[in-house]
GUDREN-149205 format. One line per 4 residues: their letters; for each residue z, y, x of C-alpha. Coordinates in steps of 0.02 Angstrom, whole numbers, always signed. Layout:
<rs>
a = Z/Y/X | ...
</rs>
This chain:
<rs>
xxxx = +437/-1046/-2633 | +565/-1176/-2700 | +671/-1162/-2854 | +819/-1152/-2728
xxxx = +753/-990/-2646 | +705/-891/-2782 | +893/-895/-2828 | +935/-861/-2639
xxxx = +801/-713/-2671 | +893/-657/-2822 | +1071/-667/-2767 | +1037/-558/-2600
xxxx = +907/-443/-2680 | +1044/-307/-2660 | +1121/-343/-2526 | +1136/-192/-2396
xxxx = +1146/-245/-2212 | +1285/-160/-2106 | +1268/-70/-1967 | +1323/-92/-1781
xxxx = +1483/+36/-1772 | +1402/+96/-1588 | +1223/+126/-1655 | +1315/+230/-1815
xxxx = +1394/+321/-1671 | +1237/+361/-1586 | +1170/+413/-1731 | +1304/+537/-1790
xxxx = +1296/+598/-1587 | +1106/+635/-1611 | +1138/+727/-1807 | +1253/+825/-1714
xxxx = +1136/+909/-1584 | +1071/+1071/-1607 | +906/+1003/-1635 | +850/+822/-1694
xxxx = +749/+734/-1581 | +636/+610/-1698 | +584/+493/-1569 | +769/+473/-1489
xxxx = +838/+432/-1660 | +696/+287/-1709 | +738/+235/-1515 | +912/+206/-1557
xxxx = +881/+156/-1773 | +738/+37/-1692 | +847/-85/-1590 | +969/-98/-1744
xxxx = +910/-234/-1903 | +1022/-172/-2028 | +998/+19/-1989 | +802/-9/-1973
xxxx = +804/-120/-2124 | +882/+20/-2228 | +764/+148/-2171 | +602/+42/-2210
xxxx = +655/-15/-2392 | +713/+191/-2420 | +542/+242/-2373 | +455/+116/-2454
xxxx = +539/+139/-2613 | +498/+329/-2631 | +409/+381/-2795 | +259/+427/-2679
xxxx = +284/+312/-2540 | +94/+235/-2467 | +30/+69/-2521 | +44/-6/-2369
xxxx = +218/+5/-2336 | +272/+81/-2150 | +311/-30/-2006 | +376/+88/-1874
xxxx = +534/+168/-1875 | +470/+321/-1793 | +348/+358/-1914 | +437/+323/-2056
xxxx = +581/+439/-2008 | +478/+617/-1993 | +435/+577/-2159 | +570/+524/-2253
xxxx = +685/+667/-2195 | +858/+681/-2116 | +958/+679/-2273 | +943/+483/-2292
xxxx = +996/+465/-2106 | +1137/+581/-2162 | +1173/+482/-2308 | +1154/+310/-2232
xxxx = +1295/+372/-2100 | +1387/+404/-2261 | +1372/+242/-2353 | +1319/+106/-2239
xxxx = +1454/-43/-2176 | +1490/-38/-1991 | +1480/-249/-1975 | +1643/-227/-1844
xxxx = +1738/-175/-2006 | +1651/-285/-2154 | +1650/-445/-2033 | +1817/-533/-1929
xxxx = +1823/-686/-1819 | +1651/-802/-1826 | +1573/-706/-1980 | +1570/-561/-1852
xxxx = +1511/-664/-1723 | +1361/-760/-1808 | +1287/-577/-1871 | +1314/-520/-1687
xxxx = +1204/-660/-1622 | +1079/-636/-1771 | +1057/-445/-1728 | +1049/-469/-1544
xxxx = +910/-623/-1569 | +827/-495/-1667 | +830/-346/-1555 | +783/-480/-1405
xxxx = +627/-549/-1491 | +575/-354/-1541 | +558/-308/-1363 | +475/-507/-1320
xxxx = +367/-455/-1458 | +301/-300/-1418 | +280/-364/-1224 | +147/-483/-1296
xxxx = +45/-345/-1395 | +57/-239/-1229 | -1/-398/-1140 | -127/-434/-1290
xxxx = -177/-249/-1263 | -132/-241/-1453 | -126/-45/-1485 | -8/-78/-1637
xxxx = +120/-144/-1544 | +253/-63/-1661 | +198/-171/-1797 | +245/-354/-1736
xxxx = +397/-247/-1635 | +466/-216/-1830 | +395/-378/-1885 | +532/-481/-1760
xxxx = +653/-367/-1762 | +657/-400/-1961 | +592/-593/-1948 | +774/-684/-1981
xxxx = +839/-568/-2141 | +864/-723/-2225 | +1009/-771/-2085 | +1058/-600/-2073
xxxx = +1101/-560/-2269 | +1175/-741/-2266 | +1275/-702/-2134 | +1328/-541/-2208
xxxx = +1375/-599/-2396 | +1376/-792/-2358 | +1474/-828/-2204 | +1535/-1001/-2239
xxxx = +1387/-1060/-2293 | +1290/-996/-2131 | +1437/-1076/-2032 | +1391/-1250/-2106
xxxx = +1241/-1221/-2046 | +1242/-1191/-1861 | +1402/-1328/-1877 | +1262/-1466/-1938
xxxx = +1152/-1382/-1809 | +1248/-1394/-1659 | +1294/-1574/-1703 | +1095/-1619/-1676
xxxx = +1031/-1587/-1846 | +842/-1477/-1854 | +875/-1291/-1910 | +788/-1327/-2065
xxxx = +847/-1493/-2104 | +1028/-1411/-2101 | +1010/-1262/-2215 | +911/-1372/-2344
xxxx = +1061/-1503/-2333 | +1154/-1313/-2397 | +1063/-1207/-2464 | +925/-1311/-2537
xxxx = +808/-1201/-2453 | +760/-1158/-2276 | +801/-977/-2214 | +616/-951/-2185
xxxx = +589/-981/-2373 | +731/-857/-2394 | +672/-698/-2266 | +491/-722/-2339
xxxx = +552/-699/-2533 | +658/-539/-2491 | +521/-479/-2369 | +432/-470/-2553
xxxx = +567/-404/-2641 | +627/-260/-2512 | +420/-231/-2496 | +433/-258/-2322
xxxx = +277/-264/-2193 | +160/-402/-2219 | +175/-450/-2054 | +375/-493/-2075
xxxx = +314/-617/-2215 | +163/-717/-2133 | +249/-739/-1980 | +402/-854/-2068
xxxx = +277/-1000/-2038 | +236/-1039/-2199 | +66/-997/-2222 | +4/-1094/-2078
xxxx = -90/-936/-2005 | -135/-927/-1824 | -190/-764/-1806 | -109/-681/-1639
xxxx = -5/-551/-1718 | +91/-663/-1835 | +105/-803/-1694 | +196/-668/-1553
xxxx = +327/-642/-1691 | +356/-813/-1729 | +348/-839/-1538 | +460/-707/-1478
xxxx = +578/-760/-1612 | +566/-940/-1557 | +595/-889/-1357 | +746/-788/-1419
xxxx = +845/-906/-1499 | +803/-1041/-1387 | +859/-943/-1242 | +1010/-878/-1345
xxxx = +1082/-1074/-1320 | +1026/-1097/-1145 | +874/-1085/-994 | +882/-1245/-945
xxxx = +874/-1351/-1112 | +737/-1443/-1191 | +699/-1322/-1327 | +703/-1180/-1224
xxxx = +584/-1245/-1086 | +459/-1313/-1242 | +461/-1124/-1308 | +392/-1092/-1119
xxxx = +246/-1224/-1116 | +207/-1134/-1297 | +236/-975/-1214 | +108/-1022/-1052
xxxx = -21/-1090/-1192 | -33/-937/-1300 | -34/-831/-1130 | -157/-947/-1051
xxxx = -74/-946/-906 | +9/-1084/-774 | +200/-1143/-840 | +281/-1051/-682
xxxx = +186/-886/-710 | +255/-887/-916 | +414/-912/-846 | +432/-803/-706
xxxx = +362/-667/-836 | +469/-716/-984 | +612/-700/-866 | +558/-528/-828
xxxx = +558/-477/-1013 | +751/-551/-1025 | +800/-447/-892 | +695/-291/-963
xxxx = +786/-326/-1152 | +948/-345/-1054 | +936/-155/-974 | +900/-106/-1125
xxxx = +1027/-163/-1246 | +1167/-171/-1134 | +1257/-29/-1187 | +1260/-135/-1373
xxxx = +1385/-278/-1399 | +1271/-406/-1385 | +1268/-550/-1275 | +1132/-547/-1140
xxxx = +1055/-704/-1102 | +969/-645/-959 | +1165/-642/-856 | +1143/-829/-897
xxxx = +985/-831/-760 | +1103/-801/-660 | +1241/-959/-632 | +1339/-870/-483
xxxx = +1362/-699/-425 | +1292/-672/-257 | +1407/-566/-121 | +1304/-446/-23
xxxx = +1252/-511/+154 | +1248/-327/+237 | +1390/-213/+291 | +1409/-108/+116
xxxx = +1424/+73/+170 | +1556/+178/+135 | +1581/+241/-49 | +1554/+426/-73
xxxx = +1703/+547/-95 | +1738/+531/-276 | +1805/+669/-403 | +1975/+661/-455
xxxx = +2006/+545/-600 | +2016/+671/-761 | +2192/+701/-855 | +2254/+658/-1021
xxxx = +2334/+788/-1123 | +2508/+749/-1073 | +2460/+784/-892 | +2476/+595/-841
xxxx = +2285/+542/-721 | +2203/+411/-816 | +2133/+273/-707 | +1953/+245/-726
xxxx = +1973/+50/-675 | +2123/+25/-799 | +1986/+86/-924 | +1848/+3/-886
xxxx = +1945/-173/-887 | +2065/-143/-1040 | +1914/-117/-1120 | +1836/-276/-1055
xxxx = +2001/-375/-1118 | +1977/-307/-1281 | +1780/-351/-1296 | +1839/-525/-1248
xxxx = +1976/-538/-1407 | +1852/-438/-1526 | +1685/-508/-1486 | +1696/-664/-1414
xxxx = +1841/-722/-1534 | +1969/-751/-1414 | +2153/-732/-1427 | +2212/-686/-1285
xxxx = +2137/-604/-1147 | +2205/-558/-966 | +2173/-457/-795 | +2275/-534/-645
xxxx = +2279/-439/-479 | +2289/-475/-319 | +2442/-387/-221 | +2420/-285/-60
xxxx = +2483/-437/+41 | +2369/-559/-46 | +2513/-689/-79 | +2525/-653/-241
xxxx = +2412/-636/-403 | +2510/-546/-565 | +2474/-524/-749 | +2421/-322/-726
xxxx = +2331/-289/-915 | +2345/-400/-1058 | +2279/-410/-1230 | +2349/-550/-1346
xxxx = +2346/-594/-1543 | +2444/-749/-1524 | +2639/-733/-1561 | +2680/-889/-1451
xxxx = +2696/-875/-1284 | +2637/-710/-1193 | +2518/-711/-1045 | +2617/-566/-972
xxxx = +2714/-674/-898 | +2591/-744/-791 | +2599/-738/-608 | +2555/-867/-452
xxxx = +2622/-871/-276 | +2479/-898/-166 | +2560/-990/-22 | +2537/-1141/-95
xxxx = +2373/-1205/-128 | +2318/-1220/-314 | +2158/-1192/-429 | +2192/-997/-412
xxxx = +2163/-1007/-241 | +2000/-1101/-235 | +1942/-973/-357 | +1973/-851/-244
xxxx = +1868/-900/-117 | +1741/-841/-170 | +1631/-783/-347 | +1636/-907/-497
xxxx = +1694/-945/-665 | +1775/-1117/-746 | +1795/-1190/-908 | +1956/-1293/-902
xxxx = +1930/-1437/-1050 | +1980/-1599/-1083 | +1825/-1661/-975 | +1863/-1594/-833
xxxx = +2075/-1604/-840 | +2102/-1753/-732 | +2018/-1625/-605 | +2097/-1456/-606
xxxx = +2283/-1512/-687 | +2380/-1565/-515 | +2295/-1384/-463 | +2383/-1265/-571
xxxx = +2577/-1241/-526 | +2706/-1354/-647 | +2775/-1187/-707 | +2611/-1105/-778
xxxx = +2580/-1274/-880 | +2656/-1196/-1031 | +2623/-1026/-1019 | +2424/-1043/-1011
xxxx = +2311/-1168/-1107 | +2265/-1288/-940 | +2159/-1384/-1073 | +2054/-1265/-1158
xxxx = +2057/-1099/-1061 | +1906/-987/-962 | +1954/-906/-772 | +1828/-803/-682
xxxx = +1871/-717/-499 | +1832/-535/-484 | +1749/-483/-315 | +1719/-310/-260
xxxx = +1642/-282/-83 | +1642/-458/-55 | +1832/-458/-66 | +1938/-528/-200
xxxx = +2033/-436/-295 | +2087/-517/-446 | +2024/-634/-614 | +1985/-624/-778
xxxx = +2078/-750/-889 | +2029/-796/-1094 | +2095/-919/-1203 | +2112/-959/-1386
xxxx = +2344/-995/-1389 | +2422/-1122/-1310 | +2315/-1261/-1401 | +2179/-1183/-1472
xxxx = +1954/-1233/-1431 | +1838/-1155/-1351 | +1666/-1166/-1361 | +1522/-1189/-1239
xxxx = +1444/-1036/-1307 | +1609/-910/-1299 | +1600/-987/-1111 | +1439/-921/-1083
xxxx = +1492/-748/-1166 | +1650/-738/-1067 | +1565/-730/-899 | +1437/-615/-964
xxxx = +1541/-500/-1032 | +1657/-509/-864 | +1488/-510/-744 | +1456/-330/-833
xxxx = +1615/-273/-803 | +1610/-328/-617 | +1432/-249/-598 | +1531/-68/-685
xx = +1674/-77/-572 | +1553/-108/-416
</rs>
């Protein structure tokens, strides 16, 4: 290990990871029951890093802790007892509240990389028939500290880093251009110094070894980022020929079942706010092509304590609006709806940082054709940008051109039944970016809201 990373090492030896405000929830939720259910509290510990990370080093670092030091959650939990669950609901950080704006948003992407490649990890010891599949499970979910506690105390620097990245520099190439080291270097040294599994060290890629277990961590980590930035680019479909080798298996059968595995980690971590790449297989949303019965009699919507009926849909995309502003970093955010007549689409909830102009003004006659009427027609999503303005500007009315952003803004229409009904709308003010990535975010956050309201 470099000069460099031993004073990485050093200056995040005691740092504490922060916790997912929804998996603290669950947590307190589970405390609260009448009796504690071991293996539904490791379930929900187990698919957060900075909640599982805390458990391991507590265990590990009891005065009569075993030499080897414990690489499930589940087992480590019966064992260490539920006053350090209680007392890490007491201390830990909820990231939402230590983190804002991209800081928030790189640790997001870290922990939901990590909780991806847990689940492609333990798919390959199932495949493997490895009985200890919970060991390389821990062992990815646990492989990027180094990004995570930079993340966490470091944010700028970390933000250099994917900035060098994204302009075409190797991963490693840009954190030793600054931090001297690579982030390998860095997650191996505190793997020693928080005493973590063995298996979280060897797989970093630095000892060379090709022994299966470490090489399903390193490749489930691999197949998760890659697939983080998109299915269809170069890394991504390398990670797959790697994928089909270690498998031994045709290119098309790795893929179909890698696909699989996205879908499986996407059930399973949807109710976190992570972003899904498996929506991303996905590039249009397909309207049924049968008659859709009739819905069921429903229940009448419940009532607030002033007596007024709360509206289940109002809920369900107000809180879609604000997942947009707090998780994707946009600034303003915005539900238009169609009107009975379908000549008109309105501004009906709205969300907005911004103190310039308000989207709540928004509001298109349909008579006359115009982008918002192609979009309409039928299921899809745009990114307006500077690319494609020549395009879509003549399309949206002369009176909306300073009230949105018609040069950096994201629009997706909102089917139900195979009828529309309205459209999402995101952008970052009146002359603010937006990135590829918060594009592909956007419709997966809005794709899971139209799935909800279906």
């Amino acid at each position: 290990m470099s000069q460099a990373a031993y004073q990485w090492v050093d200056r995040l030896t005691y740092e504490t990871l922060p916790v997912l405000r929804r998996t603290m929830t669950q947590v307190r939720d589970l405390l609260n029951q009448a009796s504690v259910n071991h293996s539904s509290l490791a379930e929900v510990i187990a698919r957060d890093p900075g909640f599982s990370l805390y458990i391991i080093r507590q265990f590990n670092n009891m005065p009569n802790a075993p030499k080897e030091p414990v690489s499930k959650i589940a087992l480590a939990l019966p064992l260490l007892g539920m006053g350090q669950v209680e007392q890490a609901c007491r201390t830990l950080a909820c990231l939402e509240d230590r983190l804002q704006g991209p800081p928030r948003h790189g640790l997001v992407d870290c922990y939901s990389r990590a909780a991806h490649a847990s689940i492609y990890a333990n798919a390959l010891a199932v495949r493997r028939k490895d009985h200890e599949e919970g060991v390389v499970y821990t062992a990815a979910l646990l492989h990027d500290i180094g990004e995570m506690a930079l993340w966490s105390s470091e944010p700028d620097l970390m933000r250099q880093i994917l900035s060098r990245v994204l302009k075409g520099d190797g991963r490693e190439d840009a954190a030793m251009a600054v931090l001297g080291c690579t982030l390998e270097e860095i997650s191996s040294g505190l793997s020693e110094a928080w005493h973590l599994p063995e298996l979280v060290r060897i797989a970093q890629g630095l000892s060379n070894s090709y022994l299966p277990r470490p090489l399903s961590v390193m490749l489930a980590s691999t197949l998760a980022r890659e697939s983080s930035l998109g299915w269809q680019q170069p890394r991504t479909l390398d990670s797959l020929e790697l994928l089909a080798e270690f498998l031994e298996i045709p290119i098309d059968q790795a893929s179909a079942w890698f696909h699989q595995q996205a879908a499986e980690a996407a059930r399973r971590l949807q109710k976190l706010p992570f972003p899904l790449p498996a929506f991303h297989l996905i590039h249009d949303i397909t309207p049924p092509t049968e008659p859709v019965p009739a819905a069921e009699p429903k229940p009448a919507p419940p009532k607030t304590a002033s007596g007024k009926t709360t509206n289940p849909l109002q809920k369900l995309i107000t809180a879609t609006l604000q997942q947009i502003r707090s998780e994707i970093d946009l600034q303003r955010a915005m539900f238009a709806m169609l009107n009975t007549e379908k000549t008109e689409l309105r501004a009906r909830l709205v969300t907005e940082a911004t103190a310039e102009t308000s989207l709540k003004g928004f509001r298109v006659e349909l008579a006359s054709p115009s982008l918002f009427n192609l979009l309409l027609k039928k299921p899809q999503a745009v990114h307006l940008n500077p690319s494609n303005e020549e395009k879509f500007r003549h399309l949206i009315p002369s009176y909306l051109q300073d009230l949105i952003n018609p040069q950096q803004c994201l629009i997706m229409s909102v089917f139900l039944r195979n009828k529309p009904i309205g459209l999402f709308y995101a952008d970052n003010g009146p002359k603010g970016l937006i990135t590829p990535r918060q594009f592909a975010n956007f419709k997966a956050v809005c794709q899971r809201a139209i799935k909800d309201l279906s």
